[in-house]
Each structure stands twice: as structure tokens, then as C-alpha cells.
LUMLUM-287986 format. One record per residue: residue number from 1; x, y, z of N, C-alpha, C in turn. Coordinates in nm, 4 decimals. Example, Ala and Ser with C-alpha at 12.3 -4.5 7.8 and 13.67 -1.06 7.14 Angstrom:
2
{1, {1.3190, -0.5690, 0.7800}, {1.2300, -0.4500, 0.7800}, {1.3200, -0.3300, 0.7800}}
{2, {1.2850, -0.2250, 0.7080}, {1.3670, -0.1060, 0.7140}, {1.2900, 0.0030, 0.7870}}
END
This chain:
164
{1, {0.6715, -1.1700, 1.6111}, {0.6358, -1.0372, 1.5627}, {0.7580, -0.9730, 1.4979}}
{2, {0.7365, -0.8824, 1.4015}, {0.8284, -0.8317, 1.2938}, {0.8351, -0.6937, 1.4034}}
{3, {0.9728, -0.7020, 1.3990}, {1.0304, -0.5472, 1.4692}, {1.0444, -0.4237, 1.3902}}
{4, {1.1526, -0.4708, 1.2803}, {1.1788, -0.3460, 1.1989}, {1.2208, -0.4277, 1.0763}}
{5, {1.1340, -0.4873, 1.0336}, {1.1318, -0.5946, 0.8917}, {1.0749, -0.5136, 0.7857}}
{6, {1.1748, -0.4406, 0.6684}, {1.1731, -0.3564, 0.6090}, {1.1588, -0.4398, 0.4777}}
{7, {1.1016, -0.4483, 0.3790}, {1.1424, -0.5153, 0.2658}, {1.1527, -0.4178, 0.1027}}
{8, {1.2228, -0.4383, 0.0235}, {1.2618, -0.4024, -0.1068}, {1.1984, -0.5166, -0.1659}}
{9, {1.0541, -0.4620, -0.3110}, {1.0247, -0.6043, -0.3757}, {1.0975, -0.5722, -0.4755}}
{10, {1.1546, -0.5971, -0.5367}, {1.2035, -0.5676, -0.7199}, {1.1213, -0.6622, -0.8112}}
{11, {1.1356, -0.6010, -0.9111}, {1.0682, -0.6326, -1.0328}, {0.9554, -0.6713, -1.0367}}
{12, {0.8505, -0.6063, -0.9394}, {0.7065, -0.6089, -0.9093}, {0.6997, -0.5220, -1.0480}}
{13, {0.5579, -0.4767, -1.0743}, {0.5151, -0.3552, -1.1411}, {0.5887, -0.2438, -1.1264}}
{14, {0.6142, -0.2160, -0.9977}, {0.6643, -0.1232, -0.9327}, {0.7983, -0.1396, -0.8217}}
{15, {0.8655, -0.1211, -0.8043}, {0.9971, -0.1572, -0.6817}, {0.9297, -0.1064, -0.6053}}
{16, {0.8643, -0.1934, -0.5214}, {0.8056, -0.1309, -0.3427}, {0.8938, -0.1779, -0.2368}}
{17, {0.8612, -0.0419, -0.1531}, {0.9115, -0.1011, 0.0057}, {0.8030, -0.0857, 0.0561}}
{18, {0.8065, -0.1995, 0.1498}, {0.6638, -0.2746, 0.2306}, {0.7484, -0.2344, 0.3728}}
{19, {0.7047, -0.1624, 0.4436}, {0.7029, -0.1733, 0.6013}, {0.6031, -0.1846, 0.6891}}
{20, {0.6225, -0.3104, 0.7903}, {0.4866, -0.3768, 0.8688}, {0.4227, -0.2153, 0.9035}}
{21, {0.2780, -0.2205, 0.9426}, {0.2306, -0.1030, 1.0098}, {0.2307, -0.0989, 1.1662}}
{22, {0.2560, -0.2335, 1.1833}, {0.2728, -0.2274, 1.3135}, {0.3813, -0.1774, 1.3589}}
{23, {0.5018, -0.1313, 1.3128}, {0.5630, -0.1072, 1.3694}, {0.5832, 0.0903, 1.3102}}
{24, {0.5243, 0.1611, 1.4084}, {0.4982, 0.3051, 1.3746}, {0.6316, 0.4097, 1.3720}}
{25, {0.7553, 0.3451, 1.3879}, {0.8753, 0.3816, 1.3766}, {0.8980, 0.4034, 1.2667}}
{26, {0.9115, 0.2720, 1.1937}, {0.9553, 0.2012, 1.0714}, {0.8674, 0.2845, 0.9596}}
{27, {0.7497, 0.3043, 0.9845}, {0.6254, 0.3534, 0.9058}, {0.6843, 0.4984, 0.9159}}
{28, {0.7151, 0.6122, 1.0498}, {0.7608, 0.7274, 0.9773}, {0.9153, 0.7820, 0.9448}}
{29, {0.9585, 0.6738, 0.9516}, {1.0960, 0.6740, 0.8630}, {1.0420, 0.6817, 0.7040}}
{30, {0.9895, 0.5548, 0.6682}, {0.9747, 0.5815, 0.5317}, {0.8511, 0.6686, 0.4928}}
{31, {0.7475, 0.7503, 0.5846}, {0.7267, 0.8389, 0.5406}, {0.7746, 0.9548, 0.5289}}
{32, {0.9244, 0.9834, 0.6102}, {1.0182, 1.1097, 0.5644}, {1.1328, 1.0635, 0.4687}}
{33, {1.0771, 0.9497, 0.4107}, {1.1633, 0.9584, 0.2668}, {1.0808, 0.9617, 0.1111}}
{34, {0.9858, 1.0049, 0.1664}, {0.8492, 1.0055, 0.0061}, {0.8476, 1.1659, -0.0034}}
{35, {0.8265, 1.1849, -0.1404}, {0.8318, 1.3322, -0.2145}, {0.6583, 1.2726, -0.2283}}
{36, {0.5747, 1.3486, -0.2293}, {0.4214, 1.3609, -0.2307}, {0.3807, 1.4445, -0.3658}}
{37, {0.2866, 1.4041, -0.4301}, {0.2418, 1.4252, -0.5354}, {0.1024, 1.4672, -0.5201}}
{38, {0.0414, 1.5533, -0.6153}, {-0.0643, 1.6052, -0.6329}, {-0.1333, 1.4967, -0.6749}}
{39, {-0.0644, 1.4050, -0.7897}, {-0.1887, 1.3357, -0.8818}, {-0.2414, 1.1996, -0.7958}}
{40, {-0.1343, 1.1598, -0.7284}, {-0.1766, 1.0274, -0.6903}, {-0.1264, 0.9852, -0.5555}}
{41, {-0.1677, 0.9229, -0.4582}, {-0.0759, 0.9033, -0.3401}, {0.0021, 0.8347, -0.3259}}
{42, {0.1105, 0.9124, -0.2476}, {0.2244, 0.8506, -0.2217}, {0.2512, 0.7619, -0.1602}}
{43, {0.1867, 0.7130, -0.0846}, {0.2043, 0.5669, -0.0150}, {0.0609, 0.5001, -0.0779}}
{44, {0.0403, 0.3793, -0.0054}, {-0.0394, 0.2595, -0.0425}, {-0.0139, 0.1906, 0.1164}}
{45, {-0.1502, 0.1556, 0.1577}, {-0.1467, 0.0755, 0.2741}, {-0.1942, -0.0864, 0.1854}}
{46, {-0.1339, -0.1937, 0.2352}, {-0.1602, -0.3096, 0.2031}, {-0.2071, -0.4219, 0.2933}}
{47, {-0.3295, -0.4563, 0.2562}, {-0.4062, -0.5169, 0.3821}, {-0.3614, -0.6815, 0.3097}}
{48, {-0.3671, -0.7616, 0.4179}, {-0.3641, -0.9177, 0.3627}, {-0.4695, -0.9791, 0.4489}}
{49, {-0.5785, -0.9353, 0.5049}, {-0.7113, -0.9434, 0.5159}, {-0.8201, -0.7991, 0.5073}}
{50, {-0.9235, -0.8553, 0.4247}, {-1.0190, -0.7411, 0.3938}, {-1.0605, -0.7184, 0.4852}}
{51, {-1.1039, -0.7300, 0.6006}, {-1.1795, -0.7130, 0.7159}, {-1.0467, -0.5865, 0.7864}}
{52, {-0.9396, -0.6108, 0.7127}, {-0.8548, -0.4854, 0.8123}, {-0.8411, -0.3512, 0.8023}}
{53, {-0.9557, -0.3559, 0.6461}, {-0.9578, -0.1824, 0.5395}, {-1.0387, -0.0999, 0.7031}}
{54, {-1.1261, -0.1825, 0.7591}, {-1.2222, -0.0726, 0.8721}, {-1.1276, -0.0170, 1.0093}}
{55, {-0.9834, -0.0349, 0.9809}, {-0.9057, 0.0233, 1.0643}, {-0.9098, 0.1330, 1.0285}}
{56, {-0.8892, 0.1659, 0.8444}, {-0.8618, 0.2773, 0.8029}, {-0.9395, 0.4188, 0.7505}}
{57, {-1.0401, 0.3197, 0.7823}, {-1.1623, 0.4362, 0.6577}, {-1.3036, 0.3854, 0.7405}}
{58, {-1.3885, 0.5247, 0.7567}, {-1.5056, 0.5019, 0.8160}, {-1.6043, 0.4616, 0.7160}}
{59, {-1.6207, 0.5018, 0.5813}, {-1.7394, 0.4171, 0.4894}, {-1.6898, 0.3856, 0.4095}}
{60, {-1.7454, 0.2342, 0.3591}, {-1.6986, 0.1781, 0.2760}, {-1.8151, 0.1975, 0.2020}}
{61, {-1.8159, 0.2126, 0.0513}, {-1.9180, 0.1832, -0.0452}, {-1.9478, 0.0633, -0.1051}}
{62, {-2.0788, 0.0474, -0.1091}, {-2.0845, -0.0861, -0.1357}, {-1.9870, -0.1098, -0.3065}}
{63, {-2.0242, -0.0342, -0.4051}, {-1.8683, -0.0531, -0.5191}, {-1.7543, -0.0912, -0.4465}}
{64, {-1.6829, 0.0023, -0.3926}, {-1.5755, -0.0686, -0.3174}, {-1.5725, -0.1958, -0.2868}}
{65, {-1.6396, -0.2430, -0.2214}, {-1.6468, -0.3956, -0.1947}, {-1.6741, -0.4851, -0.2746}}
{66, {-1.7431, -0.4630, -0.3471}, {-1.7305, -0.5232, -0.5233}, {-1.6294, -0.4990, -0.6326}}
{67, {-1.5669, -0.4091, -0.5959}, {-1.4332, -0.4145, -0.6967}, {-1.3114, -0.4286, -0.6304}}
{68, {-1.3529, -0.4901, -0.4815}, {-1.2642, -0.5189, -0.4228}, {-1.2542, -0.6965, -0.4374}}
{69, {-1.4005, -0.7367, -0.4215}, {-1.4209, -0.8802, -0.4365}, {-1.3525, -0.9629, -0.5684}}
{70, {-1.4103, -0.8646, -0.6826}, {-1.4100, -0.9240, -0.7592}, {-1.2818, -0.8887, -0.8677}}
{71, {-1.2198, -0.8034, -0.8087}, {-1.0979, -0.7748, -0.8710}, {-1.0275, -0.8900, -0.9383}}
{72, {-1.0119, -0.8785, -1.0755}, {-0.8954, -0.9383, -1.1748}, {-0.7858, -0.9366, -1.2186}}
{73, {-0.7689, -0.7825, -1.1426}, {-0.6171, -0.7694, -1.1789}, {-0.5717, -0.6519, -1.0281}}
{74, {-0.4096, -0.6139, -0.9918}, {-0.4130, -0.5790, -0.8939}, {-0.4463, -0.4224, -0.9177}}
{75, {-0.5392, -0.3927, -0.7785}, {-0.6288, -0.3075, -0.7831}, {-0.5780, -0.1730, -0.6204}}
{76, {-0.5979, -0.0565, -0.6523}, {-0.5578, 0.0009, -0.5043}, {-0.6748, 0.1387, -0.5362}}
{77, {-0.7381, 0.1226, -0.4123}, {-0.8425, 0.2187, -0.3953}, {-0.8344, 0.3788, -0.3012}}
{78, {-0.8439, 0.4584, -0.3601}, {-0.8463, 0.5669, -0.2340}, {-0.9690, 0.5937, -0.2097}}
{79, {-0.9992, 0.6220, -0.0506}, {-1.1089, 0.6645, 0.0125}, {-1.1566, 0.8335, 0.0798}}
{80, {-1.2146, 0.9114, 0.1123}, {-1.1635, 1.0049, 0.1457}, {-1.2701, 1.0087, 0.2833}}
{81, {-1.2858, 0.8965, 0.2993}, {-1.3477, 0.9320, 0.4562}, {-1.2287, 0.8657, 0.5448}}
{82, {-1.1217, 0.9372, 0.6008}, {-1.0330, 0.8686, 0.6670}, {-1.0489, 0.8524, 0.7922}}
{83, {-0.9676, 0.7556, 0.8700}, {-0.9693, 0.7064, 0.9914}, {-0.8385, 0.7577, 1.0502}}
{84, {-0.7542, 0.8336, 1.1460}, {-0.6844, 0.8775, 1.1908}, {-0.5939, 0.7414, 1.1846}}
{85, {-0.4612, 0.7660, 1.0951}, {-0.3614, 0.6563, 1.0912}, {-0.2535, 0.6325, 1.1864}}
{86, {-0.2321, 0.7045, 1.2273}, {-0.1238, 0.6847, 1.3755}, {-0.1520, 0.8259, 1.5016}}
{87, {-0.1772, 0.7278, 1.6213}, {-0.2507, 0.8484, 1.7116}, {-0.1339, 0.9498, 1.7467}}
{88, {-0.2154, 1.0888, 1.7419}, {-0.1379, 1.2254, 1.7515}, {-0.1106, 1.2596, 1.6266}}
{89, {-0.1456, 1.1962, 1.5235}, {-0.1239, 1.2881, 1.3662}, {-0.2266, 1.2814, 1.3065}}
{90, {-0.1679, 1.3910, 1.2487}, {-0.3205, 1.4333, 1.1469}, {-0.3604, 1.3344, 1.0350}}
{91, {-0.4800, 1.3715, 1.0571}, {-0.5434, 1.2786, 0.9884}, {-0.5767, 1.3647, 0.7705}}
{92, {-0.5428, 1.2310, 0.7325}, {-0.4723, 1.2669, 0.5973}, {-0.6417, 1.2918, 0.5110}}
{93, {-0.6206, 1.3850, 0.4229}, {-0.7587, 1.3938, 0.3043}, {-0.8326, 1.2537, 0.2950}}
{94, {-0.7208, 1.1998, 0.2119}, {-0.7473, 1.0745, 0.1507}, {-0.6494, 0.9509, 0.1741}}
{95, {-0.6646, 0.8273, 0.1656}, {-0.6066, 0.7232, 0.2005}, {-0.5800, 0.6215, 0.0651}}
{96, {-0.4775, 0.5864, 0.0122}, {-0.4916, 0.4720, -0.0713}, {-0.4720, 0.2899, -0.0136}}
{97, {-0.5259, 0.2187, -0.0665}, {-0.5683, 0.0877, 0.0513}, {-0.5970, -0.0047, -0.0799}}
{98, {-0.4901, -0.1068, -0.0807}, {-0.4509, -0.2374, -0.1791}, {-0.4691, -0.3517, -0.0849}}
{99, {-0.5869, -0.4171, -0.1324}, {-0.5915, -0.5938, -0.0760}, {-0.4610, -0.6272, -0.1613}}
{100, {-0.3961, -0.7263, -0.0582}, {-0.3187, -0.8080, -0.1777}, {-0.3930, -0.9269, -0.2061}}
{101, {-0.3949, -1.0304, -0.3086}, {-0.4083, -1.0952, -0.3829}, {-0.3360, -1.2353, -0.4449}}
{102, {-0.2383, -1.1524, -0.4850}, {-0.1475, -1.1923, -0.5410}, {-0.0711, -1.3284, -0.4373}}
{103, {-0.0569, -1.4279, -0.5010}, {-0.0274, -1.5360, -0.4098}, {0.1078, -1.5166, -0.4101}}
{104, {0.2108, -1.4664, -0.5067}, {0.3347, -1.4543, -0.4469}, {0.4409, -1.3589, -0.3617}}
{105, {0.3043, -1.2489, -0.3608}, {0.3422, -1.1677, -0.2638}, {0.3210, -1.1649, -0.1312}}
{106, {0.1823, -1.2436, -0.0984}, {0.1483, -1.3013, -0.0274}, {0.1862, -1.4089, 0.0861}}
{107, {0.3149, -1.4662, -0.0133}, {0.4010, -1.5411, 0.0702}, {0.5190, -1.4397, 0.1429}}
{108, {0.5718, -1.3625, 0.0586}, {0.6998, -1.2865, 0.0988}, {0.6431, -1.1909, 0.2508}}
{109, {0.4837, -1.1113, 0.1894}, {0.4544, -1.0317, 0.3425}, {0.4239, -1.1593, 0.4412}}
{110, {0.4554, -1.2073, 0.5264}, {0.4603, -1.2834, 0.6306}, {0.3201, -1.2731, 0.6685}}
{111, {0.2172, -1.3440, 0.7840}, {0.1600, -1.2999, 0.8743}, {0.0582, -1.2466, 0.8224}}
{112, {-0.0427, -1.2326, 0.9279}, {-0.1872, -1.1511, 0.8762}, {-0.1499, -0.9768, 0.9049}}
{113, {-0.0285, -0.9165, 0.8284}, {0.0345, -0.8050, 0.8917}, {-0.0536, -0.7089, 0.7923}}
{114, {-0.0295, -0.5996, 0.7964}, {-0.0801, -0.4814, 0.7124}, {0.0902, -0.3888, 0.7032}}
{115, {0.1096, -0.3682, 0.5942}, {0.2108, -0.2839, 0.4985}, {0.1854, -0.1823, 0.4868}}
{116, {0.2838, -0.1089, 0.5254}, {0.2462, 0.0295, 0.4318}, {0.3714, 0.0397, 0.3201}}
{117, {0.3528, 0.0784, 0.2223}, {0.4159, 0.0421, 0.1078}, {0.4448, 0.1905, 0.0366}}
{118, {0.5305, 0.2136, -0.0552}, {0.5571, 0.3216, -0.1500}, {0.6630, 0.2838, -0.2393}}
{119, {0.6188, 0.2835, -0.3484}, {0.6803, 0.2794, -0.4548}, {0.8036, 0.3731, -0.4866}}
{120, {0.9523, 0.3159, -0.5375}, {1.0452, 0.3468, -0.5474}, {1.0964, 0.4958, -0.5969}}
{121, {0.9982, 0.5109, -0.6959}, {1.0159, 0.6415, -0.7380}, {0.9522, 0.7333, -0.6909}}
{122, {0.8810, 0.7338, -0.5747}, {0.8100, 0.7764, -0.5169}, {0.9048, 0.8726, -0.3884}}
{123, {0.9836, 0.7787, -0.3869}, {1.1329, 0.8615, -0.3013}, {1.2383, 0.9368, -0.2943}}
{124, {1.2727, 0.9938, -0.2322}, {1.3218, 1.1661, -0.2349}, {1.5253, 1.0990, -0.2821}}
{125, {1.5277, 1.0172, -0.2239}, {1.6877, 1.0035, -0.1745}, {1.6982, 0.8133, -0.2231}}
{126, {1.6902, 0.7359, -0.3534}, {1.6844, 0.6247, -0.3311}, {1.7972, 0.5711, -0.2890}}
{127, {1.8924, 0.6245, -0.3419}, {2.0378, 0.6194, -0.2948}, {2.0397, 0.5262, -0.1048}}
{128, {1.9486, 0.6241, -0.0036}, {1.9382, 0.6308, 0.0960}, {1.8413, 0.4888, 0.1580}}
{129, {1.8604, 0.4751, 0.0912}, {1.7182, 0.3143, 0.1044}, {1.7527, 0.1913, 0.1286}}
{130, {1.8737, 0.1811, 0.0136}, {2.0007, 0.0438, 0.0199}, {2.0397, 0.0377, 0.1637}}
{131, {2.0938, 0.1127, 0.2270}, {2.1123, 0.1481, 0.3644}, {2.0310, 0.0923, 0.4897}}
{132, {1.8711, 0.1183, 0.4889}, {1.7774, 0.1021, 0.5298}, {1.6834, 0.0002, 0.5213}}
{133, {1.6838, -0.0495, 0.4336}, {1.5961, -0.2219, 0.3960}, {1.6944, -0.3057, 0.4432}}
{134, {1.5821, -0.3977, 0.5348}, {1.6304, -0.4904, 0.6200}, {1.6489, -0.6243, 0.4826}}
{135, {1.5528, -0.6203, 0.3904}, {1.5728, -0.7287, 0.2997}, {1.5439, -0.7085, 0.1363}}
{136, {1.6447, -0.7505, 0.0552}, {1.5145, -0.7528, -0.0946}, {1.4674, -0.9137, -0.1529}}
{137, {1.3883, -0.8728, -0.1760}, {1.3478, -0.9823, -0.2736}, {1.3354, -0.9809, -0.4098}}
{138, {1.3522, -1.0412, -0.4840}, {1.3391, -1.0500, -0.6603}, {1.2295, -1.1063, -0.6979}}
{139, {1.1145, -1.0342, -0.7408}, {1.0332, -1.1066, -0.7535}, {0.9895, -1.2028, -0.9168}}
{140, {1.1111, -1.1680, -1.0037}, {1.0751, -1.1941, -1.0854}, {1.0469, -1.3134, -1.1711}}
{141, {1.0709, -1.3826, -1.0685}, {1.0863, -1.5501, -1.0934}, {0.9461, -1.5883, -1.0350}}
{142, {0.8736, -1.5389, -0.9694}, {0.7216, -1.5625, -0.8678}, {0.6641, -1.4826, -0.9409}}
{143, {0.6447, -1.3760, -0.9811}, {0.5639, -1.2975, -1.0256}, {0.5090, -1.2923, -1.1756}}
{144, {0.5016, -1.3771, -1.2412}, {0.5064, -1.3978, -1.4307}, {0.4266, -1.3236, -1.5080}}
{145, {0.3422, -1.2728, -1.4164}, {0.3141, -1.1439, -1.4972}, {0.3432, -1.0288, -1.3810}}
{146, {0.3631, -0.8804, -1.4983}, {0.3806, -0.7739, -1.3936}, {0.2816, -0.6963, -1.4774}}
{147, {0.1482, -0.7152, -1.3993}, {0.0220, -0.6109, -1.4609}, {0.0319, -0.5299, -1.3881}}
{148, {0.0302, -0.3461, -1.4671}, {0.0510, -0.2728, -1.3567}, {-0.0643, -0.2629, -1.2731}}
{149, {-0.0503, -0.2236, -1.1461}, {-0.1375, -0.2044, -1.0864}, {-0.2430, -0.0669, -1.0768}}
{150, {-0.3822, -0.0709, -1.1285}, {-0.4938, -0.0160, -1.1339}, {-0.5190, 0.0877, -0.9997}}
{151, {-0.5107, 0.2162, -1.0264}, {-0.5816, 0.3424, -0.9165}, {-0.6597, 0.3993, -0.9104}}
{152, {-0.7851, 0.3356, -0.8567}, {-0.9281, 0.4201, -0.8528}, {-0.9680, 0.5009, -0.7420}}
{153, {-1.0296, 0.6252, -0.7583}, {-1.0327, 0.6936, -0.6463}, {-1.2401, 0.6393, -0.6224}}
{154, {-1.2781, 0.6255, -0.4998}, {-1.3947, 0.6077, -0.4491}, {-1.4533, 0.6834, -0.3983}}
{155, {-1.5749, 0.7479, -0.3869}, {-1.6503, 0.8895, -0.3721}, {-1.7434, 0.8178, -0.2536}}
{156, {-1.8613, 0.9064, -0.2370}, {-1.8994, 0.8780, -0.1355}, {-2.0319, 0.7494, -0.1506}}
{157, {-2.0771, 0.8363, -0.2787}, {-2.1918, 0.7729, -0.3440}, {-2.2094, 0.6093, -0.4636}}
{158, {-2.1044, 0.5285, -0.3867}, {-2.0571, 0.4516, -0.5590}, {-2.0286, 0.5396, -0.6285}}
{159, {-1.9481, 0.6206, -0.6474}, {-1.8950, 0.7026, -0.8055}, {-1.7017, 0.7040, -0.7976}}
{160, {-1.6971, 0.6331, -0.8491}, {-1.5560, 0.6497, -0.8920}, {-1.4869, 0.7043, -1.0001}}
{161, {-1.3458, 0.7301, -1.0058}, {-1.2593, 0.7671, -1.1308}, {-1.1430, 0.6916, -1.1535}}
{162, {-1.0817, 0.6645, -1.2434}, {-0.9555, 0.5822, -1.2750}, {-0.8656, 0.7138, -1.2551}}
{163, {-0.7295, 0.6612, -1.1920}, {-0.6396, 0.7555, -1.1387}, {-0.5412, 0.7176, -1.2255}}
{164, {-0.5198, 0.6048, -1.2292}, {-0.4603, 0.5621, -1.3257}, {-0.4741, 0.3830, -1.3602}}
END
């Protein structure tokens, strides 16, 4: 089991740090280093089995699960029926929730773990991070394409919007 296995990806789409969710320390450290945004959320939970989204969210729509299936390119969904993410805190509006896919990221997250992830610029102090990541990786030699990754928000009814 991963204790406090912090990772830096570079040259993803995005520079993410992935921290296991299991470990709820690690998870609100790097959530008191994210500046939060109106347009889009600031973190991303990353499942590496689909069956682990029903930790997070009480309905799934059947769309969801079809543009989860059949996704072609990498895809991250927000839900707004949430599931209380760590007990004793509040429970958030909305949730964003990325299957990974991707076979070479796939290797680097270890384990059938779940990530919680936030993108680099997404952070208040990056300066403060070098410090704090247990590891980086380069992904740019595994990764040959960097399609950015797709943000759809999911309603209650099948109705979605592109976030970005």
C-alpha cells in the first residue's frame, strides 16, 4: 500500500499531481494548495476502475456511462449528485471524475488505486510543490499524443454541456 506516494506527471496535457485517495492526509494537503475557480473544477478524481465512480456520486446517467464507455479521447465528467468525499466534510456541489484509459498512465498510477489529481496551474504556490512530490515522471516519451483532455458537465436527465 502507497503511504504518501505523491506524483508530478509532466508533459501530460496538463502537469498533474496525482495523490492516492486513500491516503486522506496526502489528499488535504494538496487540497490546501489549489486556488478554486468558478468555471471549472479544481481537482479531478481519477478512477482506474469504473465500478469505483459509485464511491463518489449517487446517480449515474445512463449518457454518462456511454461517454464513459465509449470515450475516444481523454474525457472528465462532473456530476452534481455528490457522495460525501472524506467523512466529517462537507460535501462539495459538484464532483469532477476521469476514468483513466490511457495505457501509459495507467502504468505509472500503480494498483487498482483512485487519484485525486489537480492540474499545475491550478495551484496557489507551485514553487511549494517541488518540495512536496514524492516523485516526477516525464511523460513525454509514453505519451505521443497530448490530446487535451475534454470537460463535460452531466445533469440529471442525460443533458450535458462541454466545459471545455
Amino acid at each position: 500500500m502507497l503511504s504518501t506516494f505523491k506524483i508530478l506527471l509532466k508533459n501530460t496535457p496538463e502537469d498533474i499531481i496525482a495523490v492516492p485517495f486513500s491516503n486522506v492526509t496526502a489528499c488535504q494537503q494538496l487540497l490546501s494548495f489549489i486556488s478554486p475557480t468558478k468555471r471549472q473544477p479544481s481537482y479531478t478524481i481519477w478512477l482506474t476502475h469504473i465500478e469505483q465512480i459509485h464511491r463518489f456520486v449517487y446517480h449515474i446517467p445512463n449518457l454518462a456511462w456511454e461517454l464513459i464507455e465509449y470515450a475516444t479521447e481523454p474525457l472528465s465528467l462532473v456530476y452534481n449528485q455528490v457522495k460525501p468525499i472524506f467523512p466529517g466534510e462537507e460535501i462539495p456541489d459538484e464532483i469532477c471524475i476521469r476514468f483513466v484509459t490511457e495505457q501509459p498512465l495507467r502504468k505509472v498510477l500503480p494498483g487498482q488505486q483512485v487519484w485525486l489529481t489537480s492540474a499545475l496551474n491550478m495551484l496557489k504556490n507551485k514553487s511549494a510543490i517541488g518540495d512536496w512530490v514524492d516523485r516526477e515522471v516525464d511523460m513525454s516519451r509514453t505519451m505521443k499524443e497530448k490530446r487535451p483532455v475534454r470537460m463535460m458537465r452531466v445533469y440529471n436527465e442525460n443533458e450535458f454541456s462541454f466545459i471545455s
